[in-house]
C-alpha positions in Angstrom: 0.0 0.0 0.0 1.3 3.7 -0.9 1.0 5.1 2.3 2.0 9.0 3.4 2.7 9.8 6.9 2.3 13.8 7.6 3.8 14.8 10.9 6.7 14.8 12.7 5.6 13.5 16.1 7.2 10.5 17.7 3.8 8.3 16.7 4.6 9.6 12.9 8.3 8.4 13.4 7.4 4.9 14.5 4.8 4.5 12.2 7.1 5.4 9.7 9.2 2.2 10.9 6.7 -0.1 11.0 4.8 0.3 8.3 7.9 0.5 6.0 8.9 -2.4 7.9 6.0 -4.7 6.1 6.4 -3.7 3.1 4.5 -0.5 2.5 5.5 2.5 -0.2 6.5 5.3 2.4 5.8 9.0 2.4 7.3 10.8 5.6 5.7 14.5 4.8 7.7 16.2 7.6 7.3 19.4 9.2 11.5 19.3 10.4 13.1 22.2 8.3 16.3 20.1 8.7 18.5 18.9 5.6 18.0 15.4 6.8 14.9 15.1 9.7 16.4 11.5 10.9 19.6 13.2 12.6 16.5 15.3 14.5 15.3 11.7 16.0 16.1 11.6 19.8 15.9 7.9 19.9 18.9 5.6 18.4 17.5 2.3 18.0 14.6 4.0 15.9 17.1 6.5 14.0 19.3 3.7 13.2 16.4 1.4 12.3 14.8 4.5 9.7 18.3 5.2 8.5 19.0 1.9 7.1 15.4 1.3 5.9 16.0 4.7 3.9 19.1 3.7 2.5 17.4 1.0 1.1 14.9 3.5 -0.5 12.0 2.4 1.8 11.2 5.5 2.6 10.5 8.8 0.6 11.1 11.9 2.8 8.8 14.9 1.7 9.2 18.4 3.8 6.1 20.8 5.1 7.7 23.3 2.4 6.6 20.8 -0.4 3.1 20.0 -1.8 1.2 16.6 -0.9 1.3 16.5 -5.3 2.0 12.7 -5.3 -1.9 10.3 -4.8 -1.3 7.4 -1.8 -3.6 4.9 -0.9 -3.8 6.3 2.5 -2.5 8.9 4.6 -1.9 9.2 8.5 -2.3 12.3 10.3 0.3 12.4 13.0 0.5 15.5 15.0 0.9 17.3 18.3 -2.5 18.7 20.6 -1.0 21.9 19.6 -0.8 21.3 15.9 -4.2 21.1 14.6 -3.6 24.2 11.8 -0.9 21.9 10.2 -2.9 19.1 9.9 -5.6 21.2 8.6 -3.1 22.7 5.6 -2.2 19.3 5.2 -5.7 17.8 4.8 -6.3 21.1 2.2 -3.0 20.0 0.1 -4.3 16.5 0.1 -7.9 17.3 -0.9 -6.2 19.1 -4.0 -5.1 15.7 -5.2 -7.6 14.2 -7.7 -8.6 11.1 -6.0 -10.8 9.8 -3.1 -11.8 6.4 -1.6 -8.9 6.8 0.5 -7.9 5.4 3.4 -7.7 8.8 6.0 -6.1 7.7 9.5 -6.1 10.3 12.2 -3.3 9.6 15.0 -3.5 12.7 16.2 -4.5 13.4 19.7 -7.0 16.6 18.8 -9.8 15.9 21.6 -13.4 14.8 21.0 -14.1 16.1 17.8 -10.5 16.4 16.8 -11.3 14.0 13.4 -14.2 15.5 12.4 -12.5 18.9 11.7 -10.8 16.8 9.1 -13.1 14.7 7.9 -15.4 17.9 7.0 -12.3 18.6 4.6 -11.9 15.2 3.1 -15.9 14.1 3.2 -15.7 11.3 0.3 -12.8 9.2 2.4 -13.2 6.2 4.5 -12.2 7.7 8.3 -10.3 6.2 11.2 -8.8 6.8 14.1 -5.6 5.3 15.7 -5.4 6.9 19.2 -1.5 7.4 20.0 -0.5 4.8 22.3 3.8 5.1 21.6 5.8 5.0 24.4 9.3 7.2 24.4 11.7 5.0 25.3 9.9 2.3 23.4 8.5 3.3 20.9 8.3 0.5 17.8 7.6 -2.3 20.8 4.9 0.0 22.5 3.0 -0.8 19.2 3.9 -3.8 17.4 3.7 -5.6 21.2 0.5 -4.2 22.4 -2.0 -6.6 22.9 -4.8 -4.7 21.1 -5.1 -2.2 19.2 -8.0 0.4 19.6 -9.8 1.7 16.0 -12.3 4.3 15.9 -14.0 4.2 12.5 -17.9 4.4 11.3 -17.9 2.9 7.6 -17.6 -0.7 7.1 -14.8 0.0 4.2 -12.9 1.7 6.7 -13.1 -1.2 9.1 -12.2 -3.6 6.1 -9.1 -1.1 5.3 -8.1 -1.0 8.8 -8.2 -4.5 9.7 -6.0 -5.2 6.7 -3.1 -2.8 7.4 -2.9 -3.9 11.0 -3.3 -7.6 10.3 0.4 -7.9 10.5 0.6 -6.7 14.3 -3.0 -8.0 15.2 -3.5 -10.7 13.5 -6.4 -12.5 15.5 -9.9 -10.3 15.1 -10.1 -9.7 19.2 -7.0 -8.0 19.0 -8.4 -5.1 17.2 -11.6 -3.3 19.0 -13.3 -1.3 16.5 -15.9 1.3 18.2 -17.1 4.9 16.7 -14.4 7.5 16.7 -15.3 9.4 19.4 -15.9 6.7 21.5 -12.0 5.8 20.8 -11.0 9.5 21.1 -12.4 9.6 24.9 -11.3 6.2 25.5 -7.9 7.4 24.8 -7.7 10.1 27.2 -9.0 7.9 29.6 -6.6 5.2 29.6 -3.9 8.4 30.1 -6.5 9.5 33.0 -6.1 6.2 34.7 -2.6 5.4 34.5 -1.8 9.2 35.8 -4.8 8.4 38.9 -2.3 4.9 39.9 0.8 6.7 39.5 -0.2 10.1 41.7 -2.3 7.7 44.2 0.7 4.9 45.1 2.9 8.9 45.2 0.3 9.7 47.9 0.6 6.6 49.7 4.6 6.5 49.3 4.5 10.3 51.2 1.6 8.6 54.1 3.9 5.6 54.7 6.7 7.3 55.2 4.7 8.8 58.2 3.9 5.9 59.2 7.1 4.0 59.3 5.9 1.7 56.3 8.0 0.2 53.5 5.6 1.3 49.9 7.7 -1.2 47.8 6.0 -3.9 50.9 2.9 -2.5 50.0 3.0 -2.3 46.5 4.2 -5.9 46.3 0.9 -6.8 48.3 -1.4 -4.5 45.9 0.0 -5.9 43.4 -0.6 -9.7 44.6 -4.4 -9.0 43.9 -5.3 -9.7 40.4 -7.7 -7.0 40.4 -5.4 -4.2 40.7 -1.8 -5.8 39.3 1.9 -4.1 39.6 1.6 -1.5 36.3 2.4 2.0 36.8 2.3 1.4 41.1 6.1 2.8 41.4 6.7 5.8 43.0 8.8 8.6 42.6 9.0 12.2 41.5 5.6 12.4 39.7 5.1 12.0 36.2 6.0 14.2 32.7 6.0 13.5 29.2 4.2 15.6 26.7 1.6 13.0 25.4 1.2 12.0 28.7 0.9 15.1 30.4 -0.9 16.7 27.4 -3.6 14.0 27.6 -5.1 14.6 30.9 -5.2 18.4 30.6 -7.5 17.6 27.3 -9.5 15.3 29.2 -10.3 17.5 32.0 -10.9 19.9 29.4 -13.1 18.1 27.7 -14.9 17.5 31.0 -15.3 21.1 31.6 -16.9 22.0 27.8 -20.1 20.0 29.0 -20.3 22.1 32.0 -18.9 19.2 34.5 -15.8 19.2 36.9 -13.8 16.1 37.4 -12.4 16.8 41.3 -10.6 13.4 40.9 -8.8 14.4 37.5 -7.8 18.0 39.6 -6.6 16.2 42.6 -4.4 13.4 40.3 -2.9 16.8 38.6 -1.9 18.5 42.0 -0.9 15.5 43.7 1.7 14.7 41.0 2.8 18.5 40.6 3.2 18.4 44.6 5.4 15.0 44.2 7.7 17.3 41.4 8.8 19.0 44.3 9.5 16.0 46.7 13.4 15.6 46.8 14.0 19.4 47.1 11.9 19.2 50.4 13.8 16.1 52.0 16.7 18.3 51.3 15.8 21.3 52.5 14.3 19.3 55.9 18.0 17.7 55.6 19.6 20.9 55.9 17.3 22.6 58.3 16.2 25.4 55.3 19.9 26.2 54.8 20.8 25.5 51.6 22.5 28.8 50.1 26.1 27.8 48.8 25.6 24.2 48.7 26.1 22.2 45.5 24.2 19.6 44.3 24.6 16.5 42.5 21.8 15.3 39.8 21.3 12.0 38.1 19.2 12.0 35.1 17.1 15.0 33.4 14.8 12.9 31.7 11.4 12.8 32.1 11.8 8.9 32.1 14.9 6.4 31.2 15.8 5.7 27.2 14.4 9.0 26.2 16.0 12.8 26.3 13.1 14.5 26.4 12.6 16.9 29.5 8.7 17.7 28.8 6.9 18.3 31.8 9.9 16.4 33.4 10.1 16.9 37.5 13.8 18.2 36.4 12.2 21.8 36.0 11.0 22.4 39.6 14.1 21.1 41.0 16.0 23.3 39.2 14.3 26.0 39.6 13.8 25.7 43.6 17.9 24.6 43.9 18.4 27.9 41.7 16.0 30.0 44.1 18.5 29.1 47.1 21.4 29.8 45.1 22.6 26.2 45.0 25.0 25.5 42.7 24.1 22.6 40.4 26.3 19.5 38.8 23.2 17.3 36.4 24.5 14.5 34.2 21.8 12.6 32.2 23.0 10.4 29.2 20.7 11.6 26.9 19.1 14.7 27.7 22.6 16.9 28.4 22.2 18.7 25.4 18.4 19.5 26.0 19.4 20.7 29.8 21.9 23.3 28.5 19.5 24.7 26.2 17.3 26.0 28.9 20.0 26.2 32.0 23.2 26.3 30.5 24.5 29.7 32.8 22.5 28.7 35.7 23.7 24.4 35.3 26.8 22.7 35.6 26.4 20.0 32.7 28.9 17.1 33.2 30.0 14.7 30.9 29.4 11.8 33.5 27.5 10.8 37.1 31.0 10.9 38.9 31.9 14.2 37.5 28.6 15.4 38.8 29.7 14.3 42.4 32.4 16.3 42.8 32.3 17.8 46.2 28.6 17.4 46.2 27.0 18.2 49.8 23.8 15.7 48.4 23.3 13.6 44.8 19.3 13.4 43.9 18.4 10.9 41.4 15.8 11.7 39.1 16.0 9.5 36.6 16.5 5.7 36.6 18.9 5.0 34.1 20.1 1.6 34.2 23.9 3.2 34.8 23.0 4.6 37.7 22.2 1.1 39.5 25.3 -0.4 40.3 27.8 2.8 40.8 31.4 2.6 42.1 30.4 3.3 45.7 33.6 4.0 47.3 34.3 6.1 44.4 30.9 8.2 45.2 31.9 8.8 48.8 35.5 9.8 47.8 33.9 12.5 45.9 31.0 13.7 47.9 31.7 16.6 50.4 28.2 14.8 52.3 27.2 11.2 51.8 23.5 12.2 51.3 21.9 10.1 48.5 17.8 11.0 47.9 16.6 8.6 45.5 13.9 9.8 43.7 13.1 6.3 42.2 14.3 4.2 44.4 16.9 2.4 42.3 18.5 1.3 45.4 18.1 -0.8 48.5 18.2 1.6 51.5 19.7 -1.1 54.1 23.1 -1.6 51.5 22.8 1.8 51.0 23.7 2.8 54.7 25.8 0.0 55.3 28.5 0.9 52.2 28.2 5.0 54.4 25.4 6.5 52.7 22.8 8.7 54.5 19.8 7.4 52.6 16.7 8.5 51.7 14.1 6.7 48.9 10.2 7.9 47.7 8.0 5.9 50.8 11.4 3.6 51.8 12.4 3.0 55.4 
């Protein structure tokens, strides 16, 4: 199938992979002004997958500057909340083609009615929608792996279409629930909704049992024993970020509110996890009694999450800027996100080319990413180079009993 992908999103990316992957005629219609928009992609294993499969002329890279002159079979929408006037040039520049009883996909994540805005300007195509479920960090596996995949489409052609250029990842008919498109829309919002209401409510049981003298990872070991409930998305730590993520449950309660209602759960999942941003700079400032002015600080990670560099909505931000309101002087290494850290801090933040560097003479080290190189560190190293042996882990990568026996004065998210 000649399909064109128009976006430069993370979902257009992957889909990009995949469906070039089985065989497809790929058109990346890219919004990067870039001479090559693959240098631009922040993951490797999906930059080096989409170099080679474009060196093998897989792929056919078209920029936003270009028109959409050349028909496809189908096209796939794949932009940001923020970016529904490019879609809507896009969907203009397609309708100019001479062809219809096309395939039209919209990833996008646009709210309720975000397909229909399209669909008014494409009215003789068969409609779907493929909510955006990719995963940074894991992105080709967080969609060829998923156990279903959720369609929204109202046409039975569409349906027939759909089924067909999924059948590779879903082959079996359960796997792919078919349901009207906003149906899928607000189902996709809600999953976000969920996940965020697990994550912010094991946060505010991680701050109770530290209170209470309770271990959380005991707790959440015996939540997740019950089959009901399960162990997904019950770690805690310093809240979550993300811009799909973060992005989804602002649209949700928004959606909410255009019908005149108020979701006080939705509110309360939003404060709890802006509150949790904040978490490691409070233990530090209880540490040192509310002195901190002259101290320096050691960060690990930037990320908003591990194998990823983006800093969206990452918990990196308040820490910075609360350290920076009590004139602490900052060391941060992250492995991916360095460059992305000294765009925004770079004459306020040390950036160091690795965790030990970071250490040097550091009264405290926060951890606020969990970066598998940050799990077994050179201990005796860490306390040579430490001015204070205070370790706050902010996702309790380590084991607080080792911890204080190797001379660390430890402290994890809801760990005694």
């Amino acid at each position: 199938m000649r399909i064109t992908i128009c976006g430069a999103t993370l979902q257009a990316v992957t889909m990009v992979a995949v469906f070039a992957r089985y065989g497809h005629k790929i058109i990346w219609h890219h919004d990067s002004k870039a001479a090559n928009p693959l240098l631009e992609i922040t993951d490797p294993t999906l930059q080096a997958h989409l170099s080679h499969l474009h060196d093998k002329d897989a792929i056919q890279l078209s920029s936003s500057g270009q028109n959409l002159s050349e028909s496809a079979e189908c096209y796939l929408f794949c932009y940001g909340p923020m970016e529904i006037e490019q879609s809507v040039i896009c969907a203009e520049q397609i309708a100019k083609i001479s062809s219809e009883d096309r395939l039209m996909i919209n990833g996008s994540t646009f709210g309720l009615h975000g397909t229909e805005k399209l669909q008014v300007i494409l009215p003789h195509d068969h409609w779907a929608y493929l909510p955006d479920t990719i995963q940074e960090g894991n992105a080709i596996g967080s969609f060829v792996n998923a156990k279903q995949a959720i369609v929204g489409c109202e046409s039975e052609q569409a349906k027939r279409l759909m089924k067909e250029l999924l059948r590779p990842m879903f082959p079996l008919d359960h796997q792919m629930v078919f349901m009207p498109i906003s149906d899928a829309a607000f189902a996709k919002l809600s999953i976000s909704g969920m996940l965020a209401t697990r994550i912010s409510y094991t946060n505010d049981l991680a701050n109770v049992a530290e209170k209470l003298g309770v271990d959380i990872l005991n707790v959440k070991q015996g939540m997740a024993a019950d089959s009901r409930i399960g162990s997904t998305y019950l770690s805690p730590g310093v809240g979550f970020g993300g811009e799909n993520f973060s992005q989804d449950i602002l649209m949700l309660s928004n959606e909410v509110s255009k019908v005149g209602g108020k979701s006080r759960l939705l509110e309360q999942v939003w404060e709890i996890n802006d509150d949790q941003k904040e978490v490691l700079f409070r233990k530090l400032w209880d540490y040192y009694q509310s002195n901190l002015r002259g101290k320096i600080v050691a960060i690990w990670g930037a990320a908003f999450k591990e194998n990823t560099a983006s800093i969206h909505n990452a918990p990196i931000h308040k820490m910075i800027e609360a350290l920076l309101a009590q004139n602490v002087h900052i060391q941060l290494y992250d492995p991916q996100a360095n460059d992305e850290i000294a765009e925004i801090y770079s004459d306020r933040v040390e950036i160091c080319q690795d965790e030990y560097q970071a250490l040097k003479d550091a009264n405290a080290l926060c951890v606020l990413t969990a970066w598998q190189q940050f799990y077994n560190p050179d201990y005796a190293l860490m306390l040579s180079l430490m001015n204070h042996p205070l370790i706050l882990d902010g996702r309790n990568i380590y084991d607080p009993s080792f911890m204080r026996l190797q001379g660390f004065i430890y402290e994890g998210i809801g760990r005694i």
